[in-house]
C-alpha positions in Angstrom: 0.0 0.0 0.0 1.4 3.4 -1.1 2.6 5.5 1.5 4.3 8.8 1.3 6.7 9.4 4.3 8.1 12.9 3.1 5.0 14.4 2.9 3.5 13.1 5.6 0.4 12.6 3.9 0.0 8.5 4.5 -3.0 6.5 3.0 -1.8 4.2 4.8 -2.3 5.0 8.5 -1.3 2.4 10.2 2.3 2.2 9.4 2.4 5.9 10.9 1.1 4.6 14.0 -2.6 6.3 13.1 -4.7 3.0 13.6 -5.6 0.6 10.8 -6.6 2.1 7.1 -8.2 0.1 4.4 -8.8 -3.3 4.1 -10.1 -4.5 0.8 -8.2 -5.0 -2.5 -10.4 -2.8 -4.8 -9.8 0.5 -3.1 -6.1 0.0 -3.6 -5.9 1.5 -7.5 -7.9 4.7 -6.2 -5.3 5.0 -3.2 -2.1 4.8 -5.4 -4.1 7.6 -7.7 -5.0 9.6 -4.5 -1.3 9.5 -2.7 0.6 11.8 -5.2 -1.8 14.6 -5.3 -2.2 14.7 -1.5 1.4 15.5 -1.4 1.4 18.4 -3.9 -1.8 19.6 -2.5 -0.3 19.4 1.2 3.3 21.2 -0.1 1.1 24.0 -1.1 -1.4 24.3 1.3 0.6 27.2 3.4 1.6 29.3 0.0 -2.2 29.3 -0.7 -3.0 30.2 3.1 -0.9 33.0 3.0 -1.7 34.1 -0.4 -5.8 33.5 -0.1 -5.5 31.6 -3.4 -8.3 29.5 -3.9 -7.3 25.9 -4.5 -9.0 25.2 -8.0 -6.0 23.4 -9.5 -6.3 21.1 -6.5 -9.4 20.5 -6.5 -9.1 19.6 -10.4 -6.2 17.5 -9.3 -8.3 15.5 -6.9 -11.3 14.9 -9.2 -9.0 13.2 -11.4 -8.2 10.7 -9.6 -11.9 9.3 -9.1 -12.4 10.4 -5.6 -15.6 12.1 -5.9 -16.5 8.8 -7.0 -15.2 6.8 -4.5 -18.5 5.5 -3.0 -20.1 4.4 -6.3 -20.3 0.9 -7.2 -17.5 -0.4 -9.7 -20.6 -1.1 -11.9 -21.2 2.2 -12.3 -17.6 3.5 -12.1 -16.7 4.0 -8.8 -14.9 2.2 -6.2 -17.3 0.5 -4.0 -15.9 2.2 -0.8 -17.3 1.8 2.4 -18.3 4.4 4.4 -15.3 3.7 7.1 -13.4 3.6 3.5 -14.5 6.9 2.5 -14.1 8.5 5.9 -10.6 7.2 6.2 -10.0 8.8 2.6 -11.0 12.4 3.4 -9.3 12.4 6.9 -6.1 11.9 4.8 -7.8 14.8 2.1 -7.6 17.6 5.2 -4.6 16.1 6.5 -3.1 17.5 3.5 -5.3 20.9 3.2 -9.0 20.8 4.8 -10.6 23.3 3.0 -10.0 21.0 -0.3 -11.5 18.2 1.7 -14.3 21.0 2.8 -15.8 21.9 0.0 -15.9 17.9 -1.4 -18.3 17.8 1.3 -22.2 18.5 -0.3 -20.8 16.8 -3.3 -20.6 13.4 -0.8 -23.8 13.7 0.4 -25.1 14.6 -2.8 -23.7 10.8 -4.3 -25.3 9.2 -0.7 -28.4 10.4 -1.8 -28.3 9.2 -5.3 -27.2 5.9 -4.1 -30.0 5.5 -1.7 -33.1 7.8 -2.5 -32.8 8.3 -5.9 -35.4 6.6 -8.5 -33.7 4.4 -11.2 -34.5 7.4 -13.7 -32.7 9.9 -12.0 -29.8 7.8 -10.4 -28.8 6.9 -14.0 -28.9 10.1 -15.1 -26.5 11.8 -12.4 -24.2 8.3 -12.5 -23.4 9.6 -16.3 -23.0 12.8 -15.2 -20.8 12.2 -12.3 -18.6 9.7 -14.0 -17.9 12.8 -16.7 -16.8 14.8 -13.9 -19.2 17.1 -12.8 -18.7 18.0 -9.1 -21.8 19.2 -6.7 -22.1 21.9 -4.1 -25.3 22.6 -2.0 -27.1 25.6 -0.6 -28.9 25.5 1.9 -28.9 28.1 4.8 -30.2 31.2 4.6 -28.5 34.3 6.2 -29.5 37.7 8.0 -33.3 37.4 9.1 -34.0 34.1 7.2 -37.2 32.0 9.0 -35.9 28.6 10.9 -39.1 27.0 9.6 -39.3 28.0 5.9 -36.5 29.1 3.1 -36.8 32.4 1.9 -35.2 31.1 -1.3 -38.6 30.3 -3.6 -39.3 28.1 -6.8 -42.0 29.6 -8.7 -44.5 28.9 -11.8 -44.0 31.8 -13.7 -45.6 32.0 -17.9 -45.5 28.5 -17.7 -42.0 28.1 -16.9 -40.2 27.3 -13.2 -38.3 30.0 -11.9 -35.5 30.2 -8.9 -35.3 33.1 -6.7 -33.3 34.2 -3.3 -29.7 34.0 -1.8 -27.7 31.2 0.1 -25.1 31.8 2.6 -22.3 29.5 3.2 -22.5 27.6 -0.7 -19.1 25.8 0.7 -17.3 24.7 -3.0 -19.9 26.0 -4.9 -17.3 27.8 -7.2 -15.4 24.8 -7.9 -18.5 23.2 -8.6 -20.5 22.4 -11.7 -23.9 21.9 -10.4 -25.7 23.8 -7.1 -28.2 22.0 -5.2 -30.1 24.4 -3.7 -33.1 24.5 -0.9 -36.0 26.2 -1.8 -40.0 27.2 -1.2 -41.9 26.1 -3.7 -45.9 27.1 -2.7 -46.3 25.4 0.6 -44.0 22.3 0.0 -39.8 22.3 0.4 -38.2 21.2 -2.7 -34.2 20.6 -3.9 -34.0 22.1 -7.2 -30.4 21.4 -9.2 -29.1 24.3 -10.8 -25.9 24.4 -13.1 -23.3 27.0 -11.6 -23.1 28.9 -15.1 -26.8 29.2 -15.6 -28.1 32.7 -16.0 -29.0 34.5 -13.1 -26.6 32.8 -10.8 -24.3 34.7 -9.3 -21.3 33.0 -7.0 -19.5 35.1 -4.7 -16.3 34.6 -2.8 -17.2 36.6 0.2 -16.8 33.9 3.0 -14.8 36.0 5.9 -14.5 33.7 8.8 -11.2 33.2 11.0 -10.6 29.9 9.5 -11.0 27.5 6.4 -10.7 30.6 4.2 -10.2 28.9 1.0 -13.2 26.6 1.3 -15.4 29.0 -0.9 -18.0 29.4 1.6 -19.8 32.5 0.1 -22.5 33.7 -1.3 -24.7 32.4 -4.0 -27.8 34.2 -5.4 -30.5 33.2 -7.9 -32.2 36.0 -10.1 -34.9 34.4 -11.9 -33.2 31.1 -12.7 -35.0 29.0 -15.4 -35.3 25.4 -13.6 -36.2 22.2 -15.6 -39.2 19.8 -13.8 -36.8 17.3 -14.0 -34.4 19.1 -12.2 -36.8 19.8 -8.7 -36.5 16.7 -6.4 -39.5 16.1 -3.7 -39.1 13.9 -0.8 -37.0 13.6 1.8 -33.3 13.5 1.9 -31.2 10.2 2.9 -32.1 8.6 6.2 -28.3 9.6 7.9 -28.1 13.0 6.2 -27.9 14.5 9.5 -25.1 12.3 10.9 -23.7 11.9 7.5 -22.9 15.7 7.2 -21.6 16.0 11.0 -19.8 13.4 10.8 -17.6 14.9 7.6 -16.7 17.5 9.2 -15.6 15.4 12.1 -13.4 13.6 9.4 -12.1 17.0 8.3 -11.5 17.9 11.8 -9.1 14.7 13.0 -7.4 15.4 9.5 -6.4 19.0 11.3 -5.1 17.3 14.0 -3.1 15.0 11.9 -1.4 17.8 10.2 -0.5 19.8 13.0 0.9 17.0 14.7 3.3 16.0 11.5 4.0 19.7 11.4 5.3 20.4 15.2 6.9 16.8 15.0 8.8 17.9 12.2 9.6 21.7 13.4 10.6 20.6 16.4 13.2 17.8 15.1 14.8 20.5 12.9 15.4 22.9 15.6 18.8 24.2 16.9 17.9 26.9 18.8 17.2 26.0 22.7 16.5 27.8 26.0 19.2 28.0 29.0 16.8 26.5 31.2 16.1 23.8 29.2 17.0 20.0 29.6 19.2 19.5 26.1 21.0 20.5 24.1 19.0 19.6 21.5 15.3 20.6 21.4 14.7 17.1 19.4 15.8 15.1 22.6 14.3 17.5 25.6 12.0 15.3 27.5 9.3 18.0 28.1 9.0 18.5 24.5 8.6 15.1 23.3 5.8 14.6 25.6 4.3 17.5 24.6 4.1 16.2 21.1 3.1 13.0 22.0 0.0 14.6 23.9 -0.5 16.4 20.6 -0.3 13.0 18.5 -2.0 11.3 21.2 -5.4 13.5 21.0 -4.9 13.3 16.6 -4.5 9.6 17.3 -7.7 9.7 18.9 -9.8 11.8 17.2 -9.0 9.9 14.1 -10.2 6.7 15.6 -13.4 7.9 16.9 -14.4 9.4 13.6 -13.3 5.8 11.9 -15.5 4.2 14.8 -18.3 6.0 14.7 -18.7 5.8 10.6 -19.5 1.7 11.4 -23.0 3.5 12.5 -23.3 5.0 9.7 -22.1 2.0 7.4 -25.2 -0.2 9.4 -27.8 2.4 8.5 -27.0 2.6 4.7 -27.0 -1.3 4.4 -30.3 -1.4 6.3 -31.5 1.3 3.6 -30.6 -0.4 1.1 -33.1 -3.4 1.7 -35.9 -0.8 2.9 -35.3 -1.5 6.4 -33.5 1.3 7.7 -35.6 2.2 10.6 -36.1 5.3 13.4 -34.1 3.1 16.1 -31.0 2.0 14.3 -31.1 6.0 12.4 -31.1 7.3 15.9 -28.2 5.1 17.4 -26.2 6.7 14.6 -27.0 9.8 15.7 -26.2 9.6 18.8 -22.8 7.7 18.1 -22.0 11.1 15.8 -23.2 13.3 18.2 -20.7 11.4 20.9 -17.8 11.6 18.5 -18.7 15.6 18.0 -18.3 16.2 21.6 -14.7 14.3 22.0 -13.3 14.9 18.4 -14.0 19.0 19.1 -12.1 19.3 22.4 -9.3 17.2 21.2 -8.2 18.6 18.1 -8.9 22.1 19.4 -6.4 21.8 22.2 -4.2 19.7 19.9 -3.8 22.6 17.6 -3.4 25.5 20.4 -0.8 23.1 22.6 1.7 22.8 19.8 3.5 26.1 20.2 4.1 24.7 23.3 6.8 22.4 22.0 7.8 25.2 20.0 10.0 28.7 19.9 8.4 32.0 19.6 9.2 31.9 15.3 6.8 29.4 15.4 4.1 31.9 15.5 5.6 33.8 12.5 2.6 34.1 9.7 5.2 32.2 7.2 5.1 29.0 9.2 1.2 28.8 9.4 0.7 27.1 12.3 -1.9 28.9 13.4 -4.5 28.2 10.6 -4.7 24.6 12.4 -6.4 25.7 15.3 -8.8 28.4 13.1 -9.8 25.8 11.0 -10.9 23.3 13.7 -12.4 26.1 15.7 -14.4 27.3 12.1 -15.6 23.9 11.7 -16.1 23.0 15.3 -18.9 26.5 15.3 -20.9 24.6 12.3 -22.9 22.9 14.4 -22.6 24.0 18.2 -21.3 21.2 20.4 -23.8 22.3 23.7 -26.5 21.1 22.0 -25.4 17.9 20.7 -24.3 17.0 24.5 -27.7 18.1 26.0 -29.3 15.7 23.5 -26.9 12.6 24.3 -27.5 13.1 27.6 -31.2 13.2 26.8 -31.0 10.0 25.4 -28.7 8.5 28.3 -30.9 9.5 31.3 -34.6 9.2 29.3 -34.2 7.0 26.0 -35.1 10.1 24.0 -34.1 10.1 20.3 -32.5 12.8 19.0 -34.4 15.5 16.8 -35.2 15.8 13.3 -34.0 17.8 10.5 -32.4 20.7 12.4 -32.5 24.2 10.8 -30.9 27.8 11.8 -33.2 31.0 11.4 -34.9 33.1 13.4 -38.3 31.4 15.3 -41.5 32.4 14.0 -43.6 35.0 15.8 -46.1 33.4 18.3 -49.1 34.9 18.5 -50.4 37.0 21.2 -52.9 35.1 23.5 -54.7 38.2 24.2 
């Protein structure tokens, strides 16, 4: 199995001490296509961090080597992964830069759904077109003083024809994308309606301006009268795991953070000269305090990795159960709840993991060139997604009472109640 030790991007985890990786034959060709690009995509993931250049090329890069269509059957010109398979995979994608890994993301989901929900009719249909290449984003949440319990974002009869209308916030990889899944109002009933990125009246902006995963291309999307085919609007609800399916990515994107900022102090730290009087070498490399400092730092990567591996077996048991129709309330629920476990642990980990390694570090380590930093802004971007508070109430909810975790959950601002008077 391919490894790449200079880079320290490994696909295969387990001879880097990460836990076991990938088990069956028929993911191998995909992983020996995968390994190269990881390592240019990781050499270049500080230059672009420092230079807020959007990571196109790489994204390209990474399309070409059939990952999009990893979990696809090999009858229909994928790879058959697993869902542990497929997690392990884009732990090692944000390893090497998470906002690549990011913004692959809806596009995932999108392929669950088509493997699962999808009628014959339209699964053939996006199989072609996602075997050509075609990547998909989604949009979904609404900003400023969008409604929790309807999208402001409408699909409309208009002269006979179906027409889009509203804004998105937070379209993550919608500009390296080729089709736009967007949430919408249509009369009284919530629809998906697919959208191609260069259709008129779509307008993509790269206005994302949070603290971390900068290059994700989280902006803004807008639709201004957007012709829509019937064909193209999709009724119905989503995949059964959505919920846990989505979390759980950026979980995976999360222990990837960890991973890199653990190879990154391991490896600043070994090529360090410089040392403090009070210290207890000569060389930083063999100072006791600092090699247990990074092994704390490995330790909680180590372990965040493992959960999210753990916790996508859940997952894995819910899509087989779908596949045969059986896929019911209970066993959707238990992966919930493993998810929303793995949410709690895999947040404080990493986050602590990627402020402790300065730690084992000199003060140039905080120098903008080495960016260090953008570890622990990216986990902490991620880690806001989906707040961790009320994931632990609801756990705990189902430990003390047996209570199942809610439905689809939506941000907006409540509807007015009406006066009682």
């Amino acid at each position: 199995m391919h490894t790449d030790r200079d880079a320290n991007i490994t696909l295969n985890p387990e001879s880097q001490g990460w836990g076991g990786g990938f088990q069956r034959r028929g993911i191998q060709p995909l992983i020996c296509a995968m390994a190269p690009v990881l390592k240019h995509i990781k050499n270049g993931a500080i230059s672009r961090e420092t230079s807020l250049t959007l990571p196109f090329d790489e994204v390209t890069e990474l399309n070409q080597t059939g990952f999009p269509l990893a979990r696809l059957p090999g009858s229909s010109g994928g790879h058959d992964a697993t869902l542990p398979e497929l997690f392990g995979l884009v732990i090692s994608v944000a390893e090497a830069d998470p906002n690549v890994a990011q913004a692959l993301r809806s596009h995932f989901g999108f392929v669950e759904h088509i493997l699962t929900v999808a009628d014959e009719k339209r699964r053939n249909f996006w199989v072609e077109r996602l075997n050509s290449g075609d990547l998909v984003a989604a949009a979904a949440t609404e900003g400023g003083k969008a409604q929790l319990d309807s999208f402001g974002t409408t699909l409309d009869q208009v002269e006979g024809e179906l027409r889009l209308n509203g804004a998105k916030a937070y379209a993550t990889g919608a500009l390296f994308a080729d089709w736009i899944e967007v949430e919408a109002t249509c009369g009284h009933e919530g629809v998906a309606v697919m959208v191609h990125r260069s259709a008129q009246g779509v307008i993509l902006r790269d206005n994302w301006d949070g603290v971390g995963q900068r290059l994700s291309a989280s902006g803004t999307v807008e639709f201004g009268n957007v012709l829509v085919e019937p064909k193209n609007v999709v009724h119905g609800e989503p995949f059964p795991y959505f919920e846990s399916f989505y979390q759980l990515f950026l979980l995976a994107v999360i222990a990837g953070i960890g991973r890199a900022a653990s190879n990154e102090a391991s490896a600043m730290l070994a090529s360090r000269e410089r040392t403090f009087s009070h210290g207890t070498s000569v060389l930083p490399r063999n100072d006791p305090q600092l090699q247990q400092v990074v092994g704390e730092v490995r330790s909680s990567a180590y372990t965040a990795g493992a959960v999210v591996l753990h916790a996508s077996h859940a997952l894995e048991r819910v899509y087989q159960h779908s596949l045969k129709g059986s896929a019911s309330r209970e066993i959707i629920a238990i992966a919930d709840i493993e998810v929303g476990q793995a949410q709690q642990l895999v947040s404080d980990l990493v986050l602590s993991a990627a402020a402790r390694i300065f730690d084992a570090l000199g003060g140039s380590a905080t120098l903008r060139k080495k960016g260090l930093d953008r570890h622990w802004r990216n986990a902490r971007t991620l880690v806001s997604h989906n707040p961790v508070a009320f994931k632990t109430r609801i756990i705990g909810d189902f430990a003390v009472n047996g209570a199942y975790p809610p439905g689809q959950w939506r941000v907006g601002v409540p509807p007015s109640k009406e006066s009682d008077d």
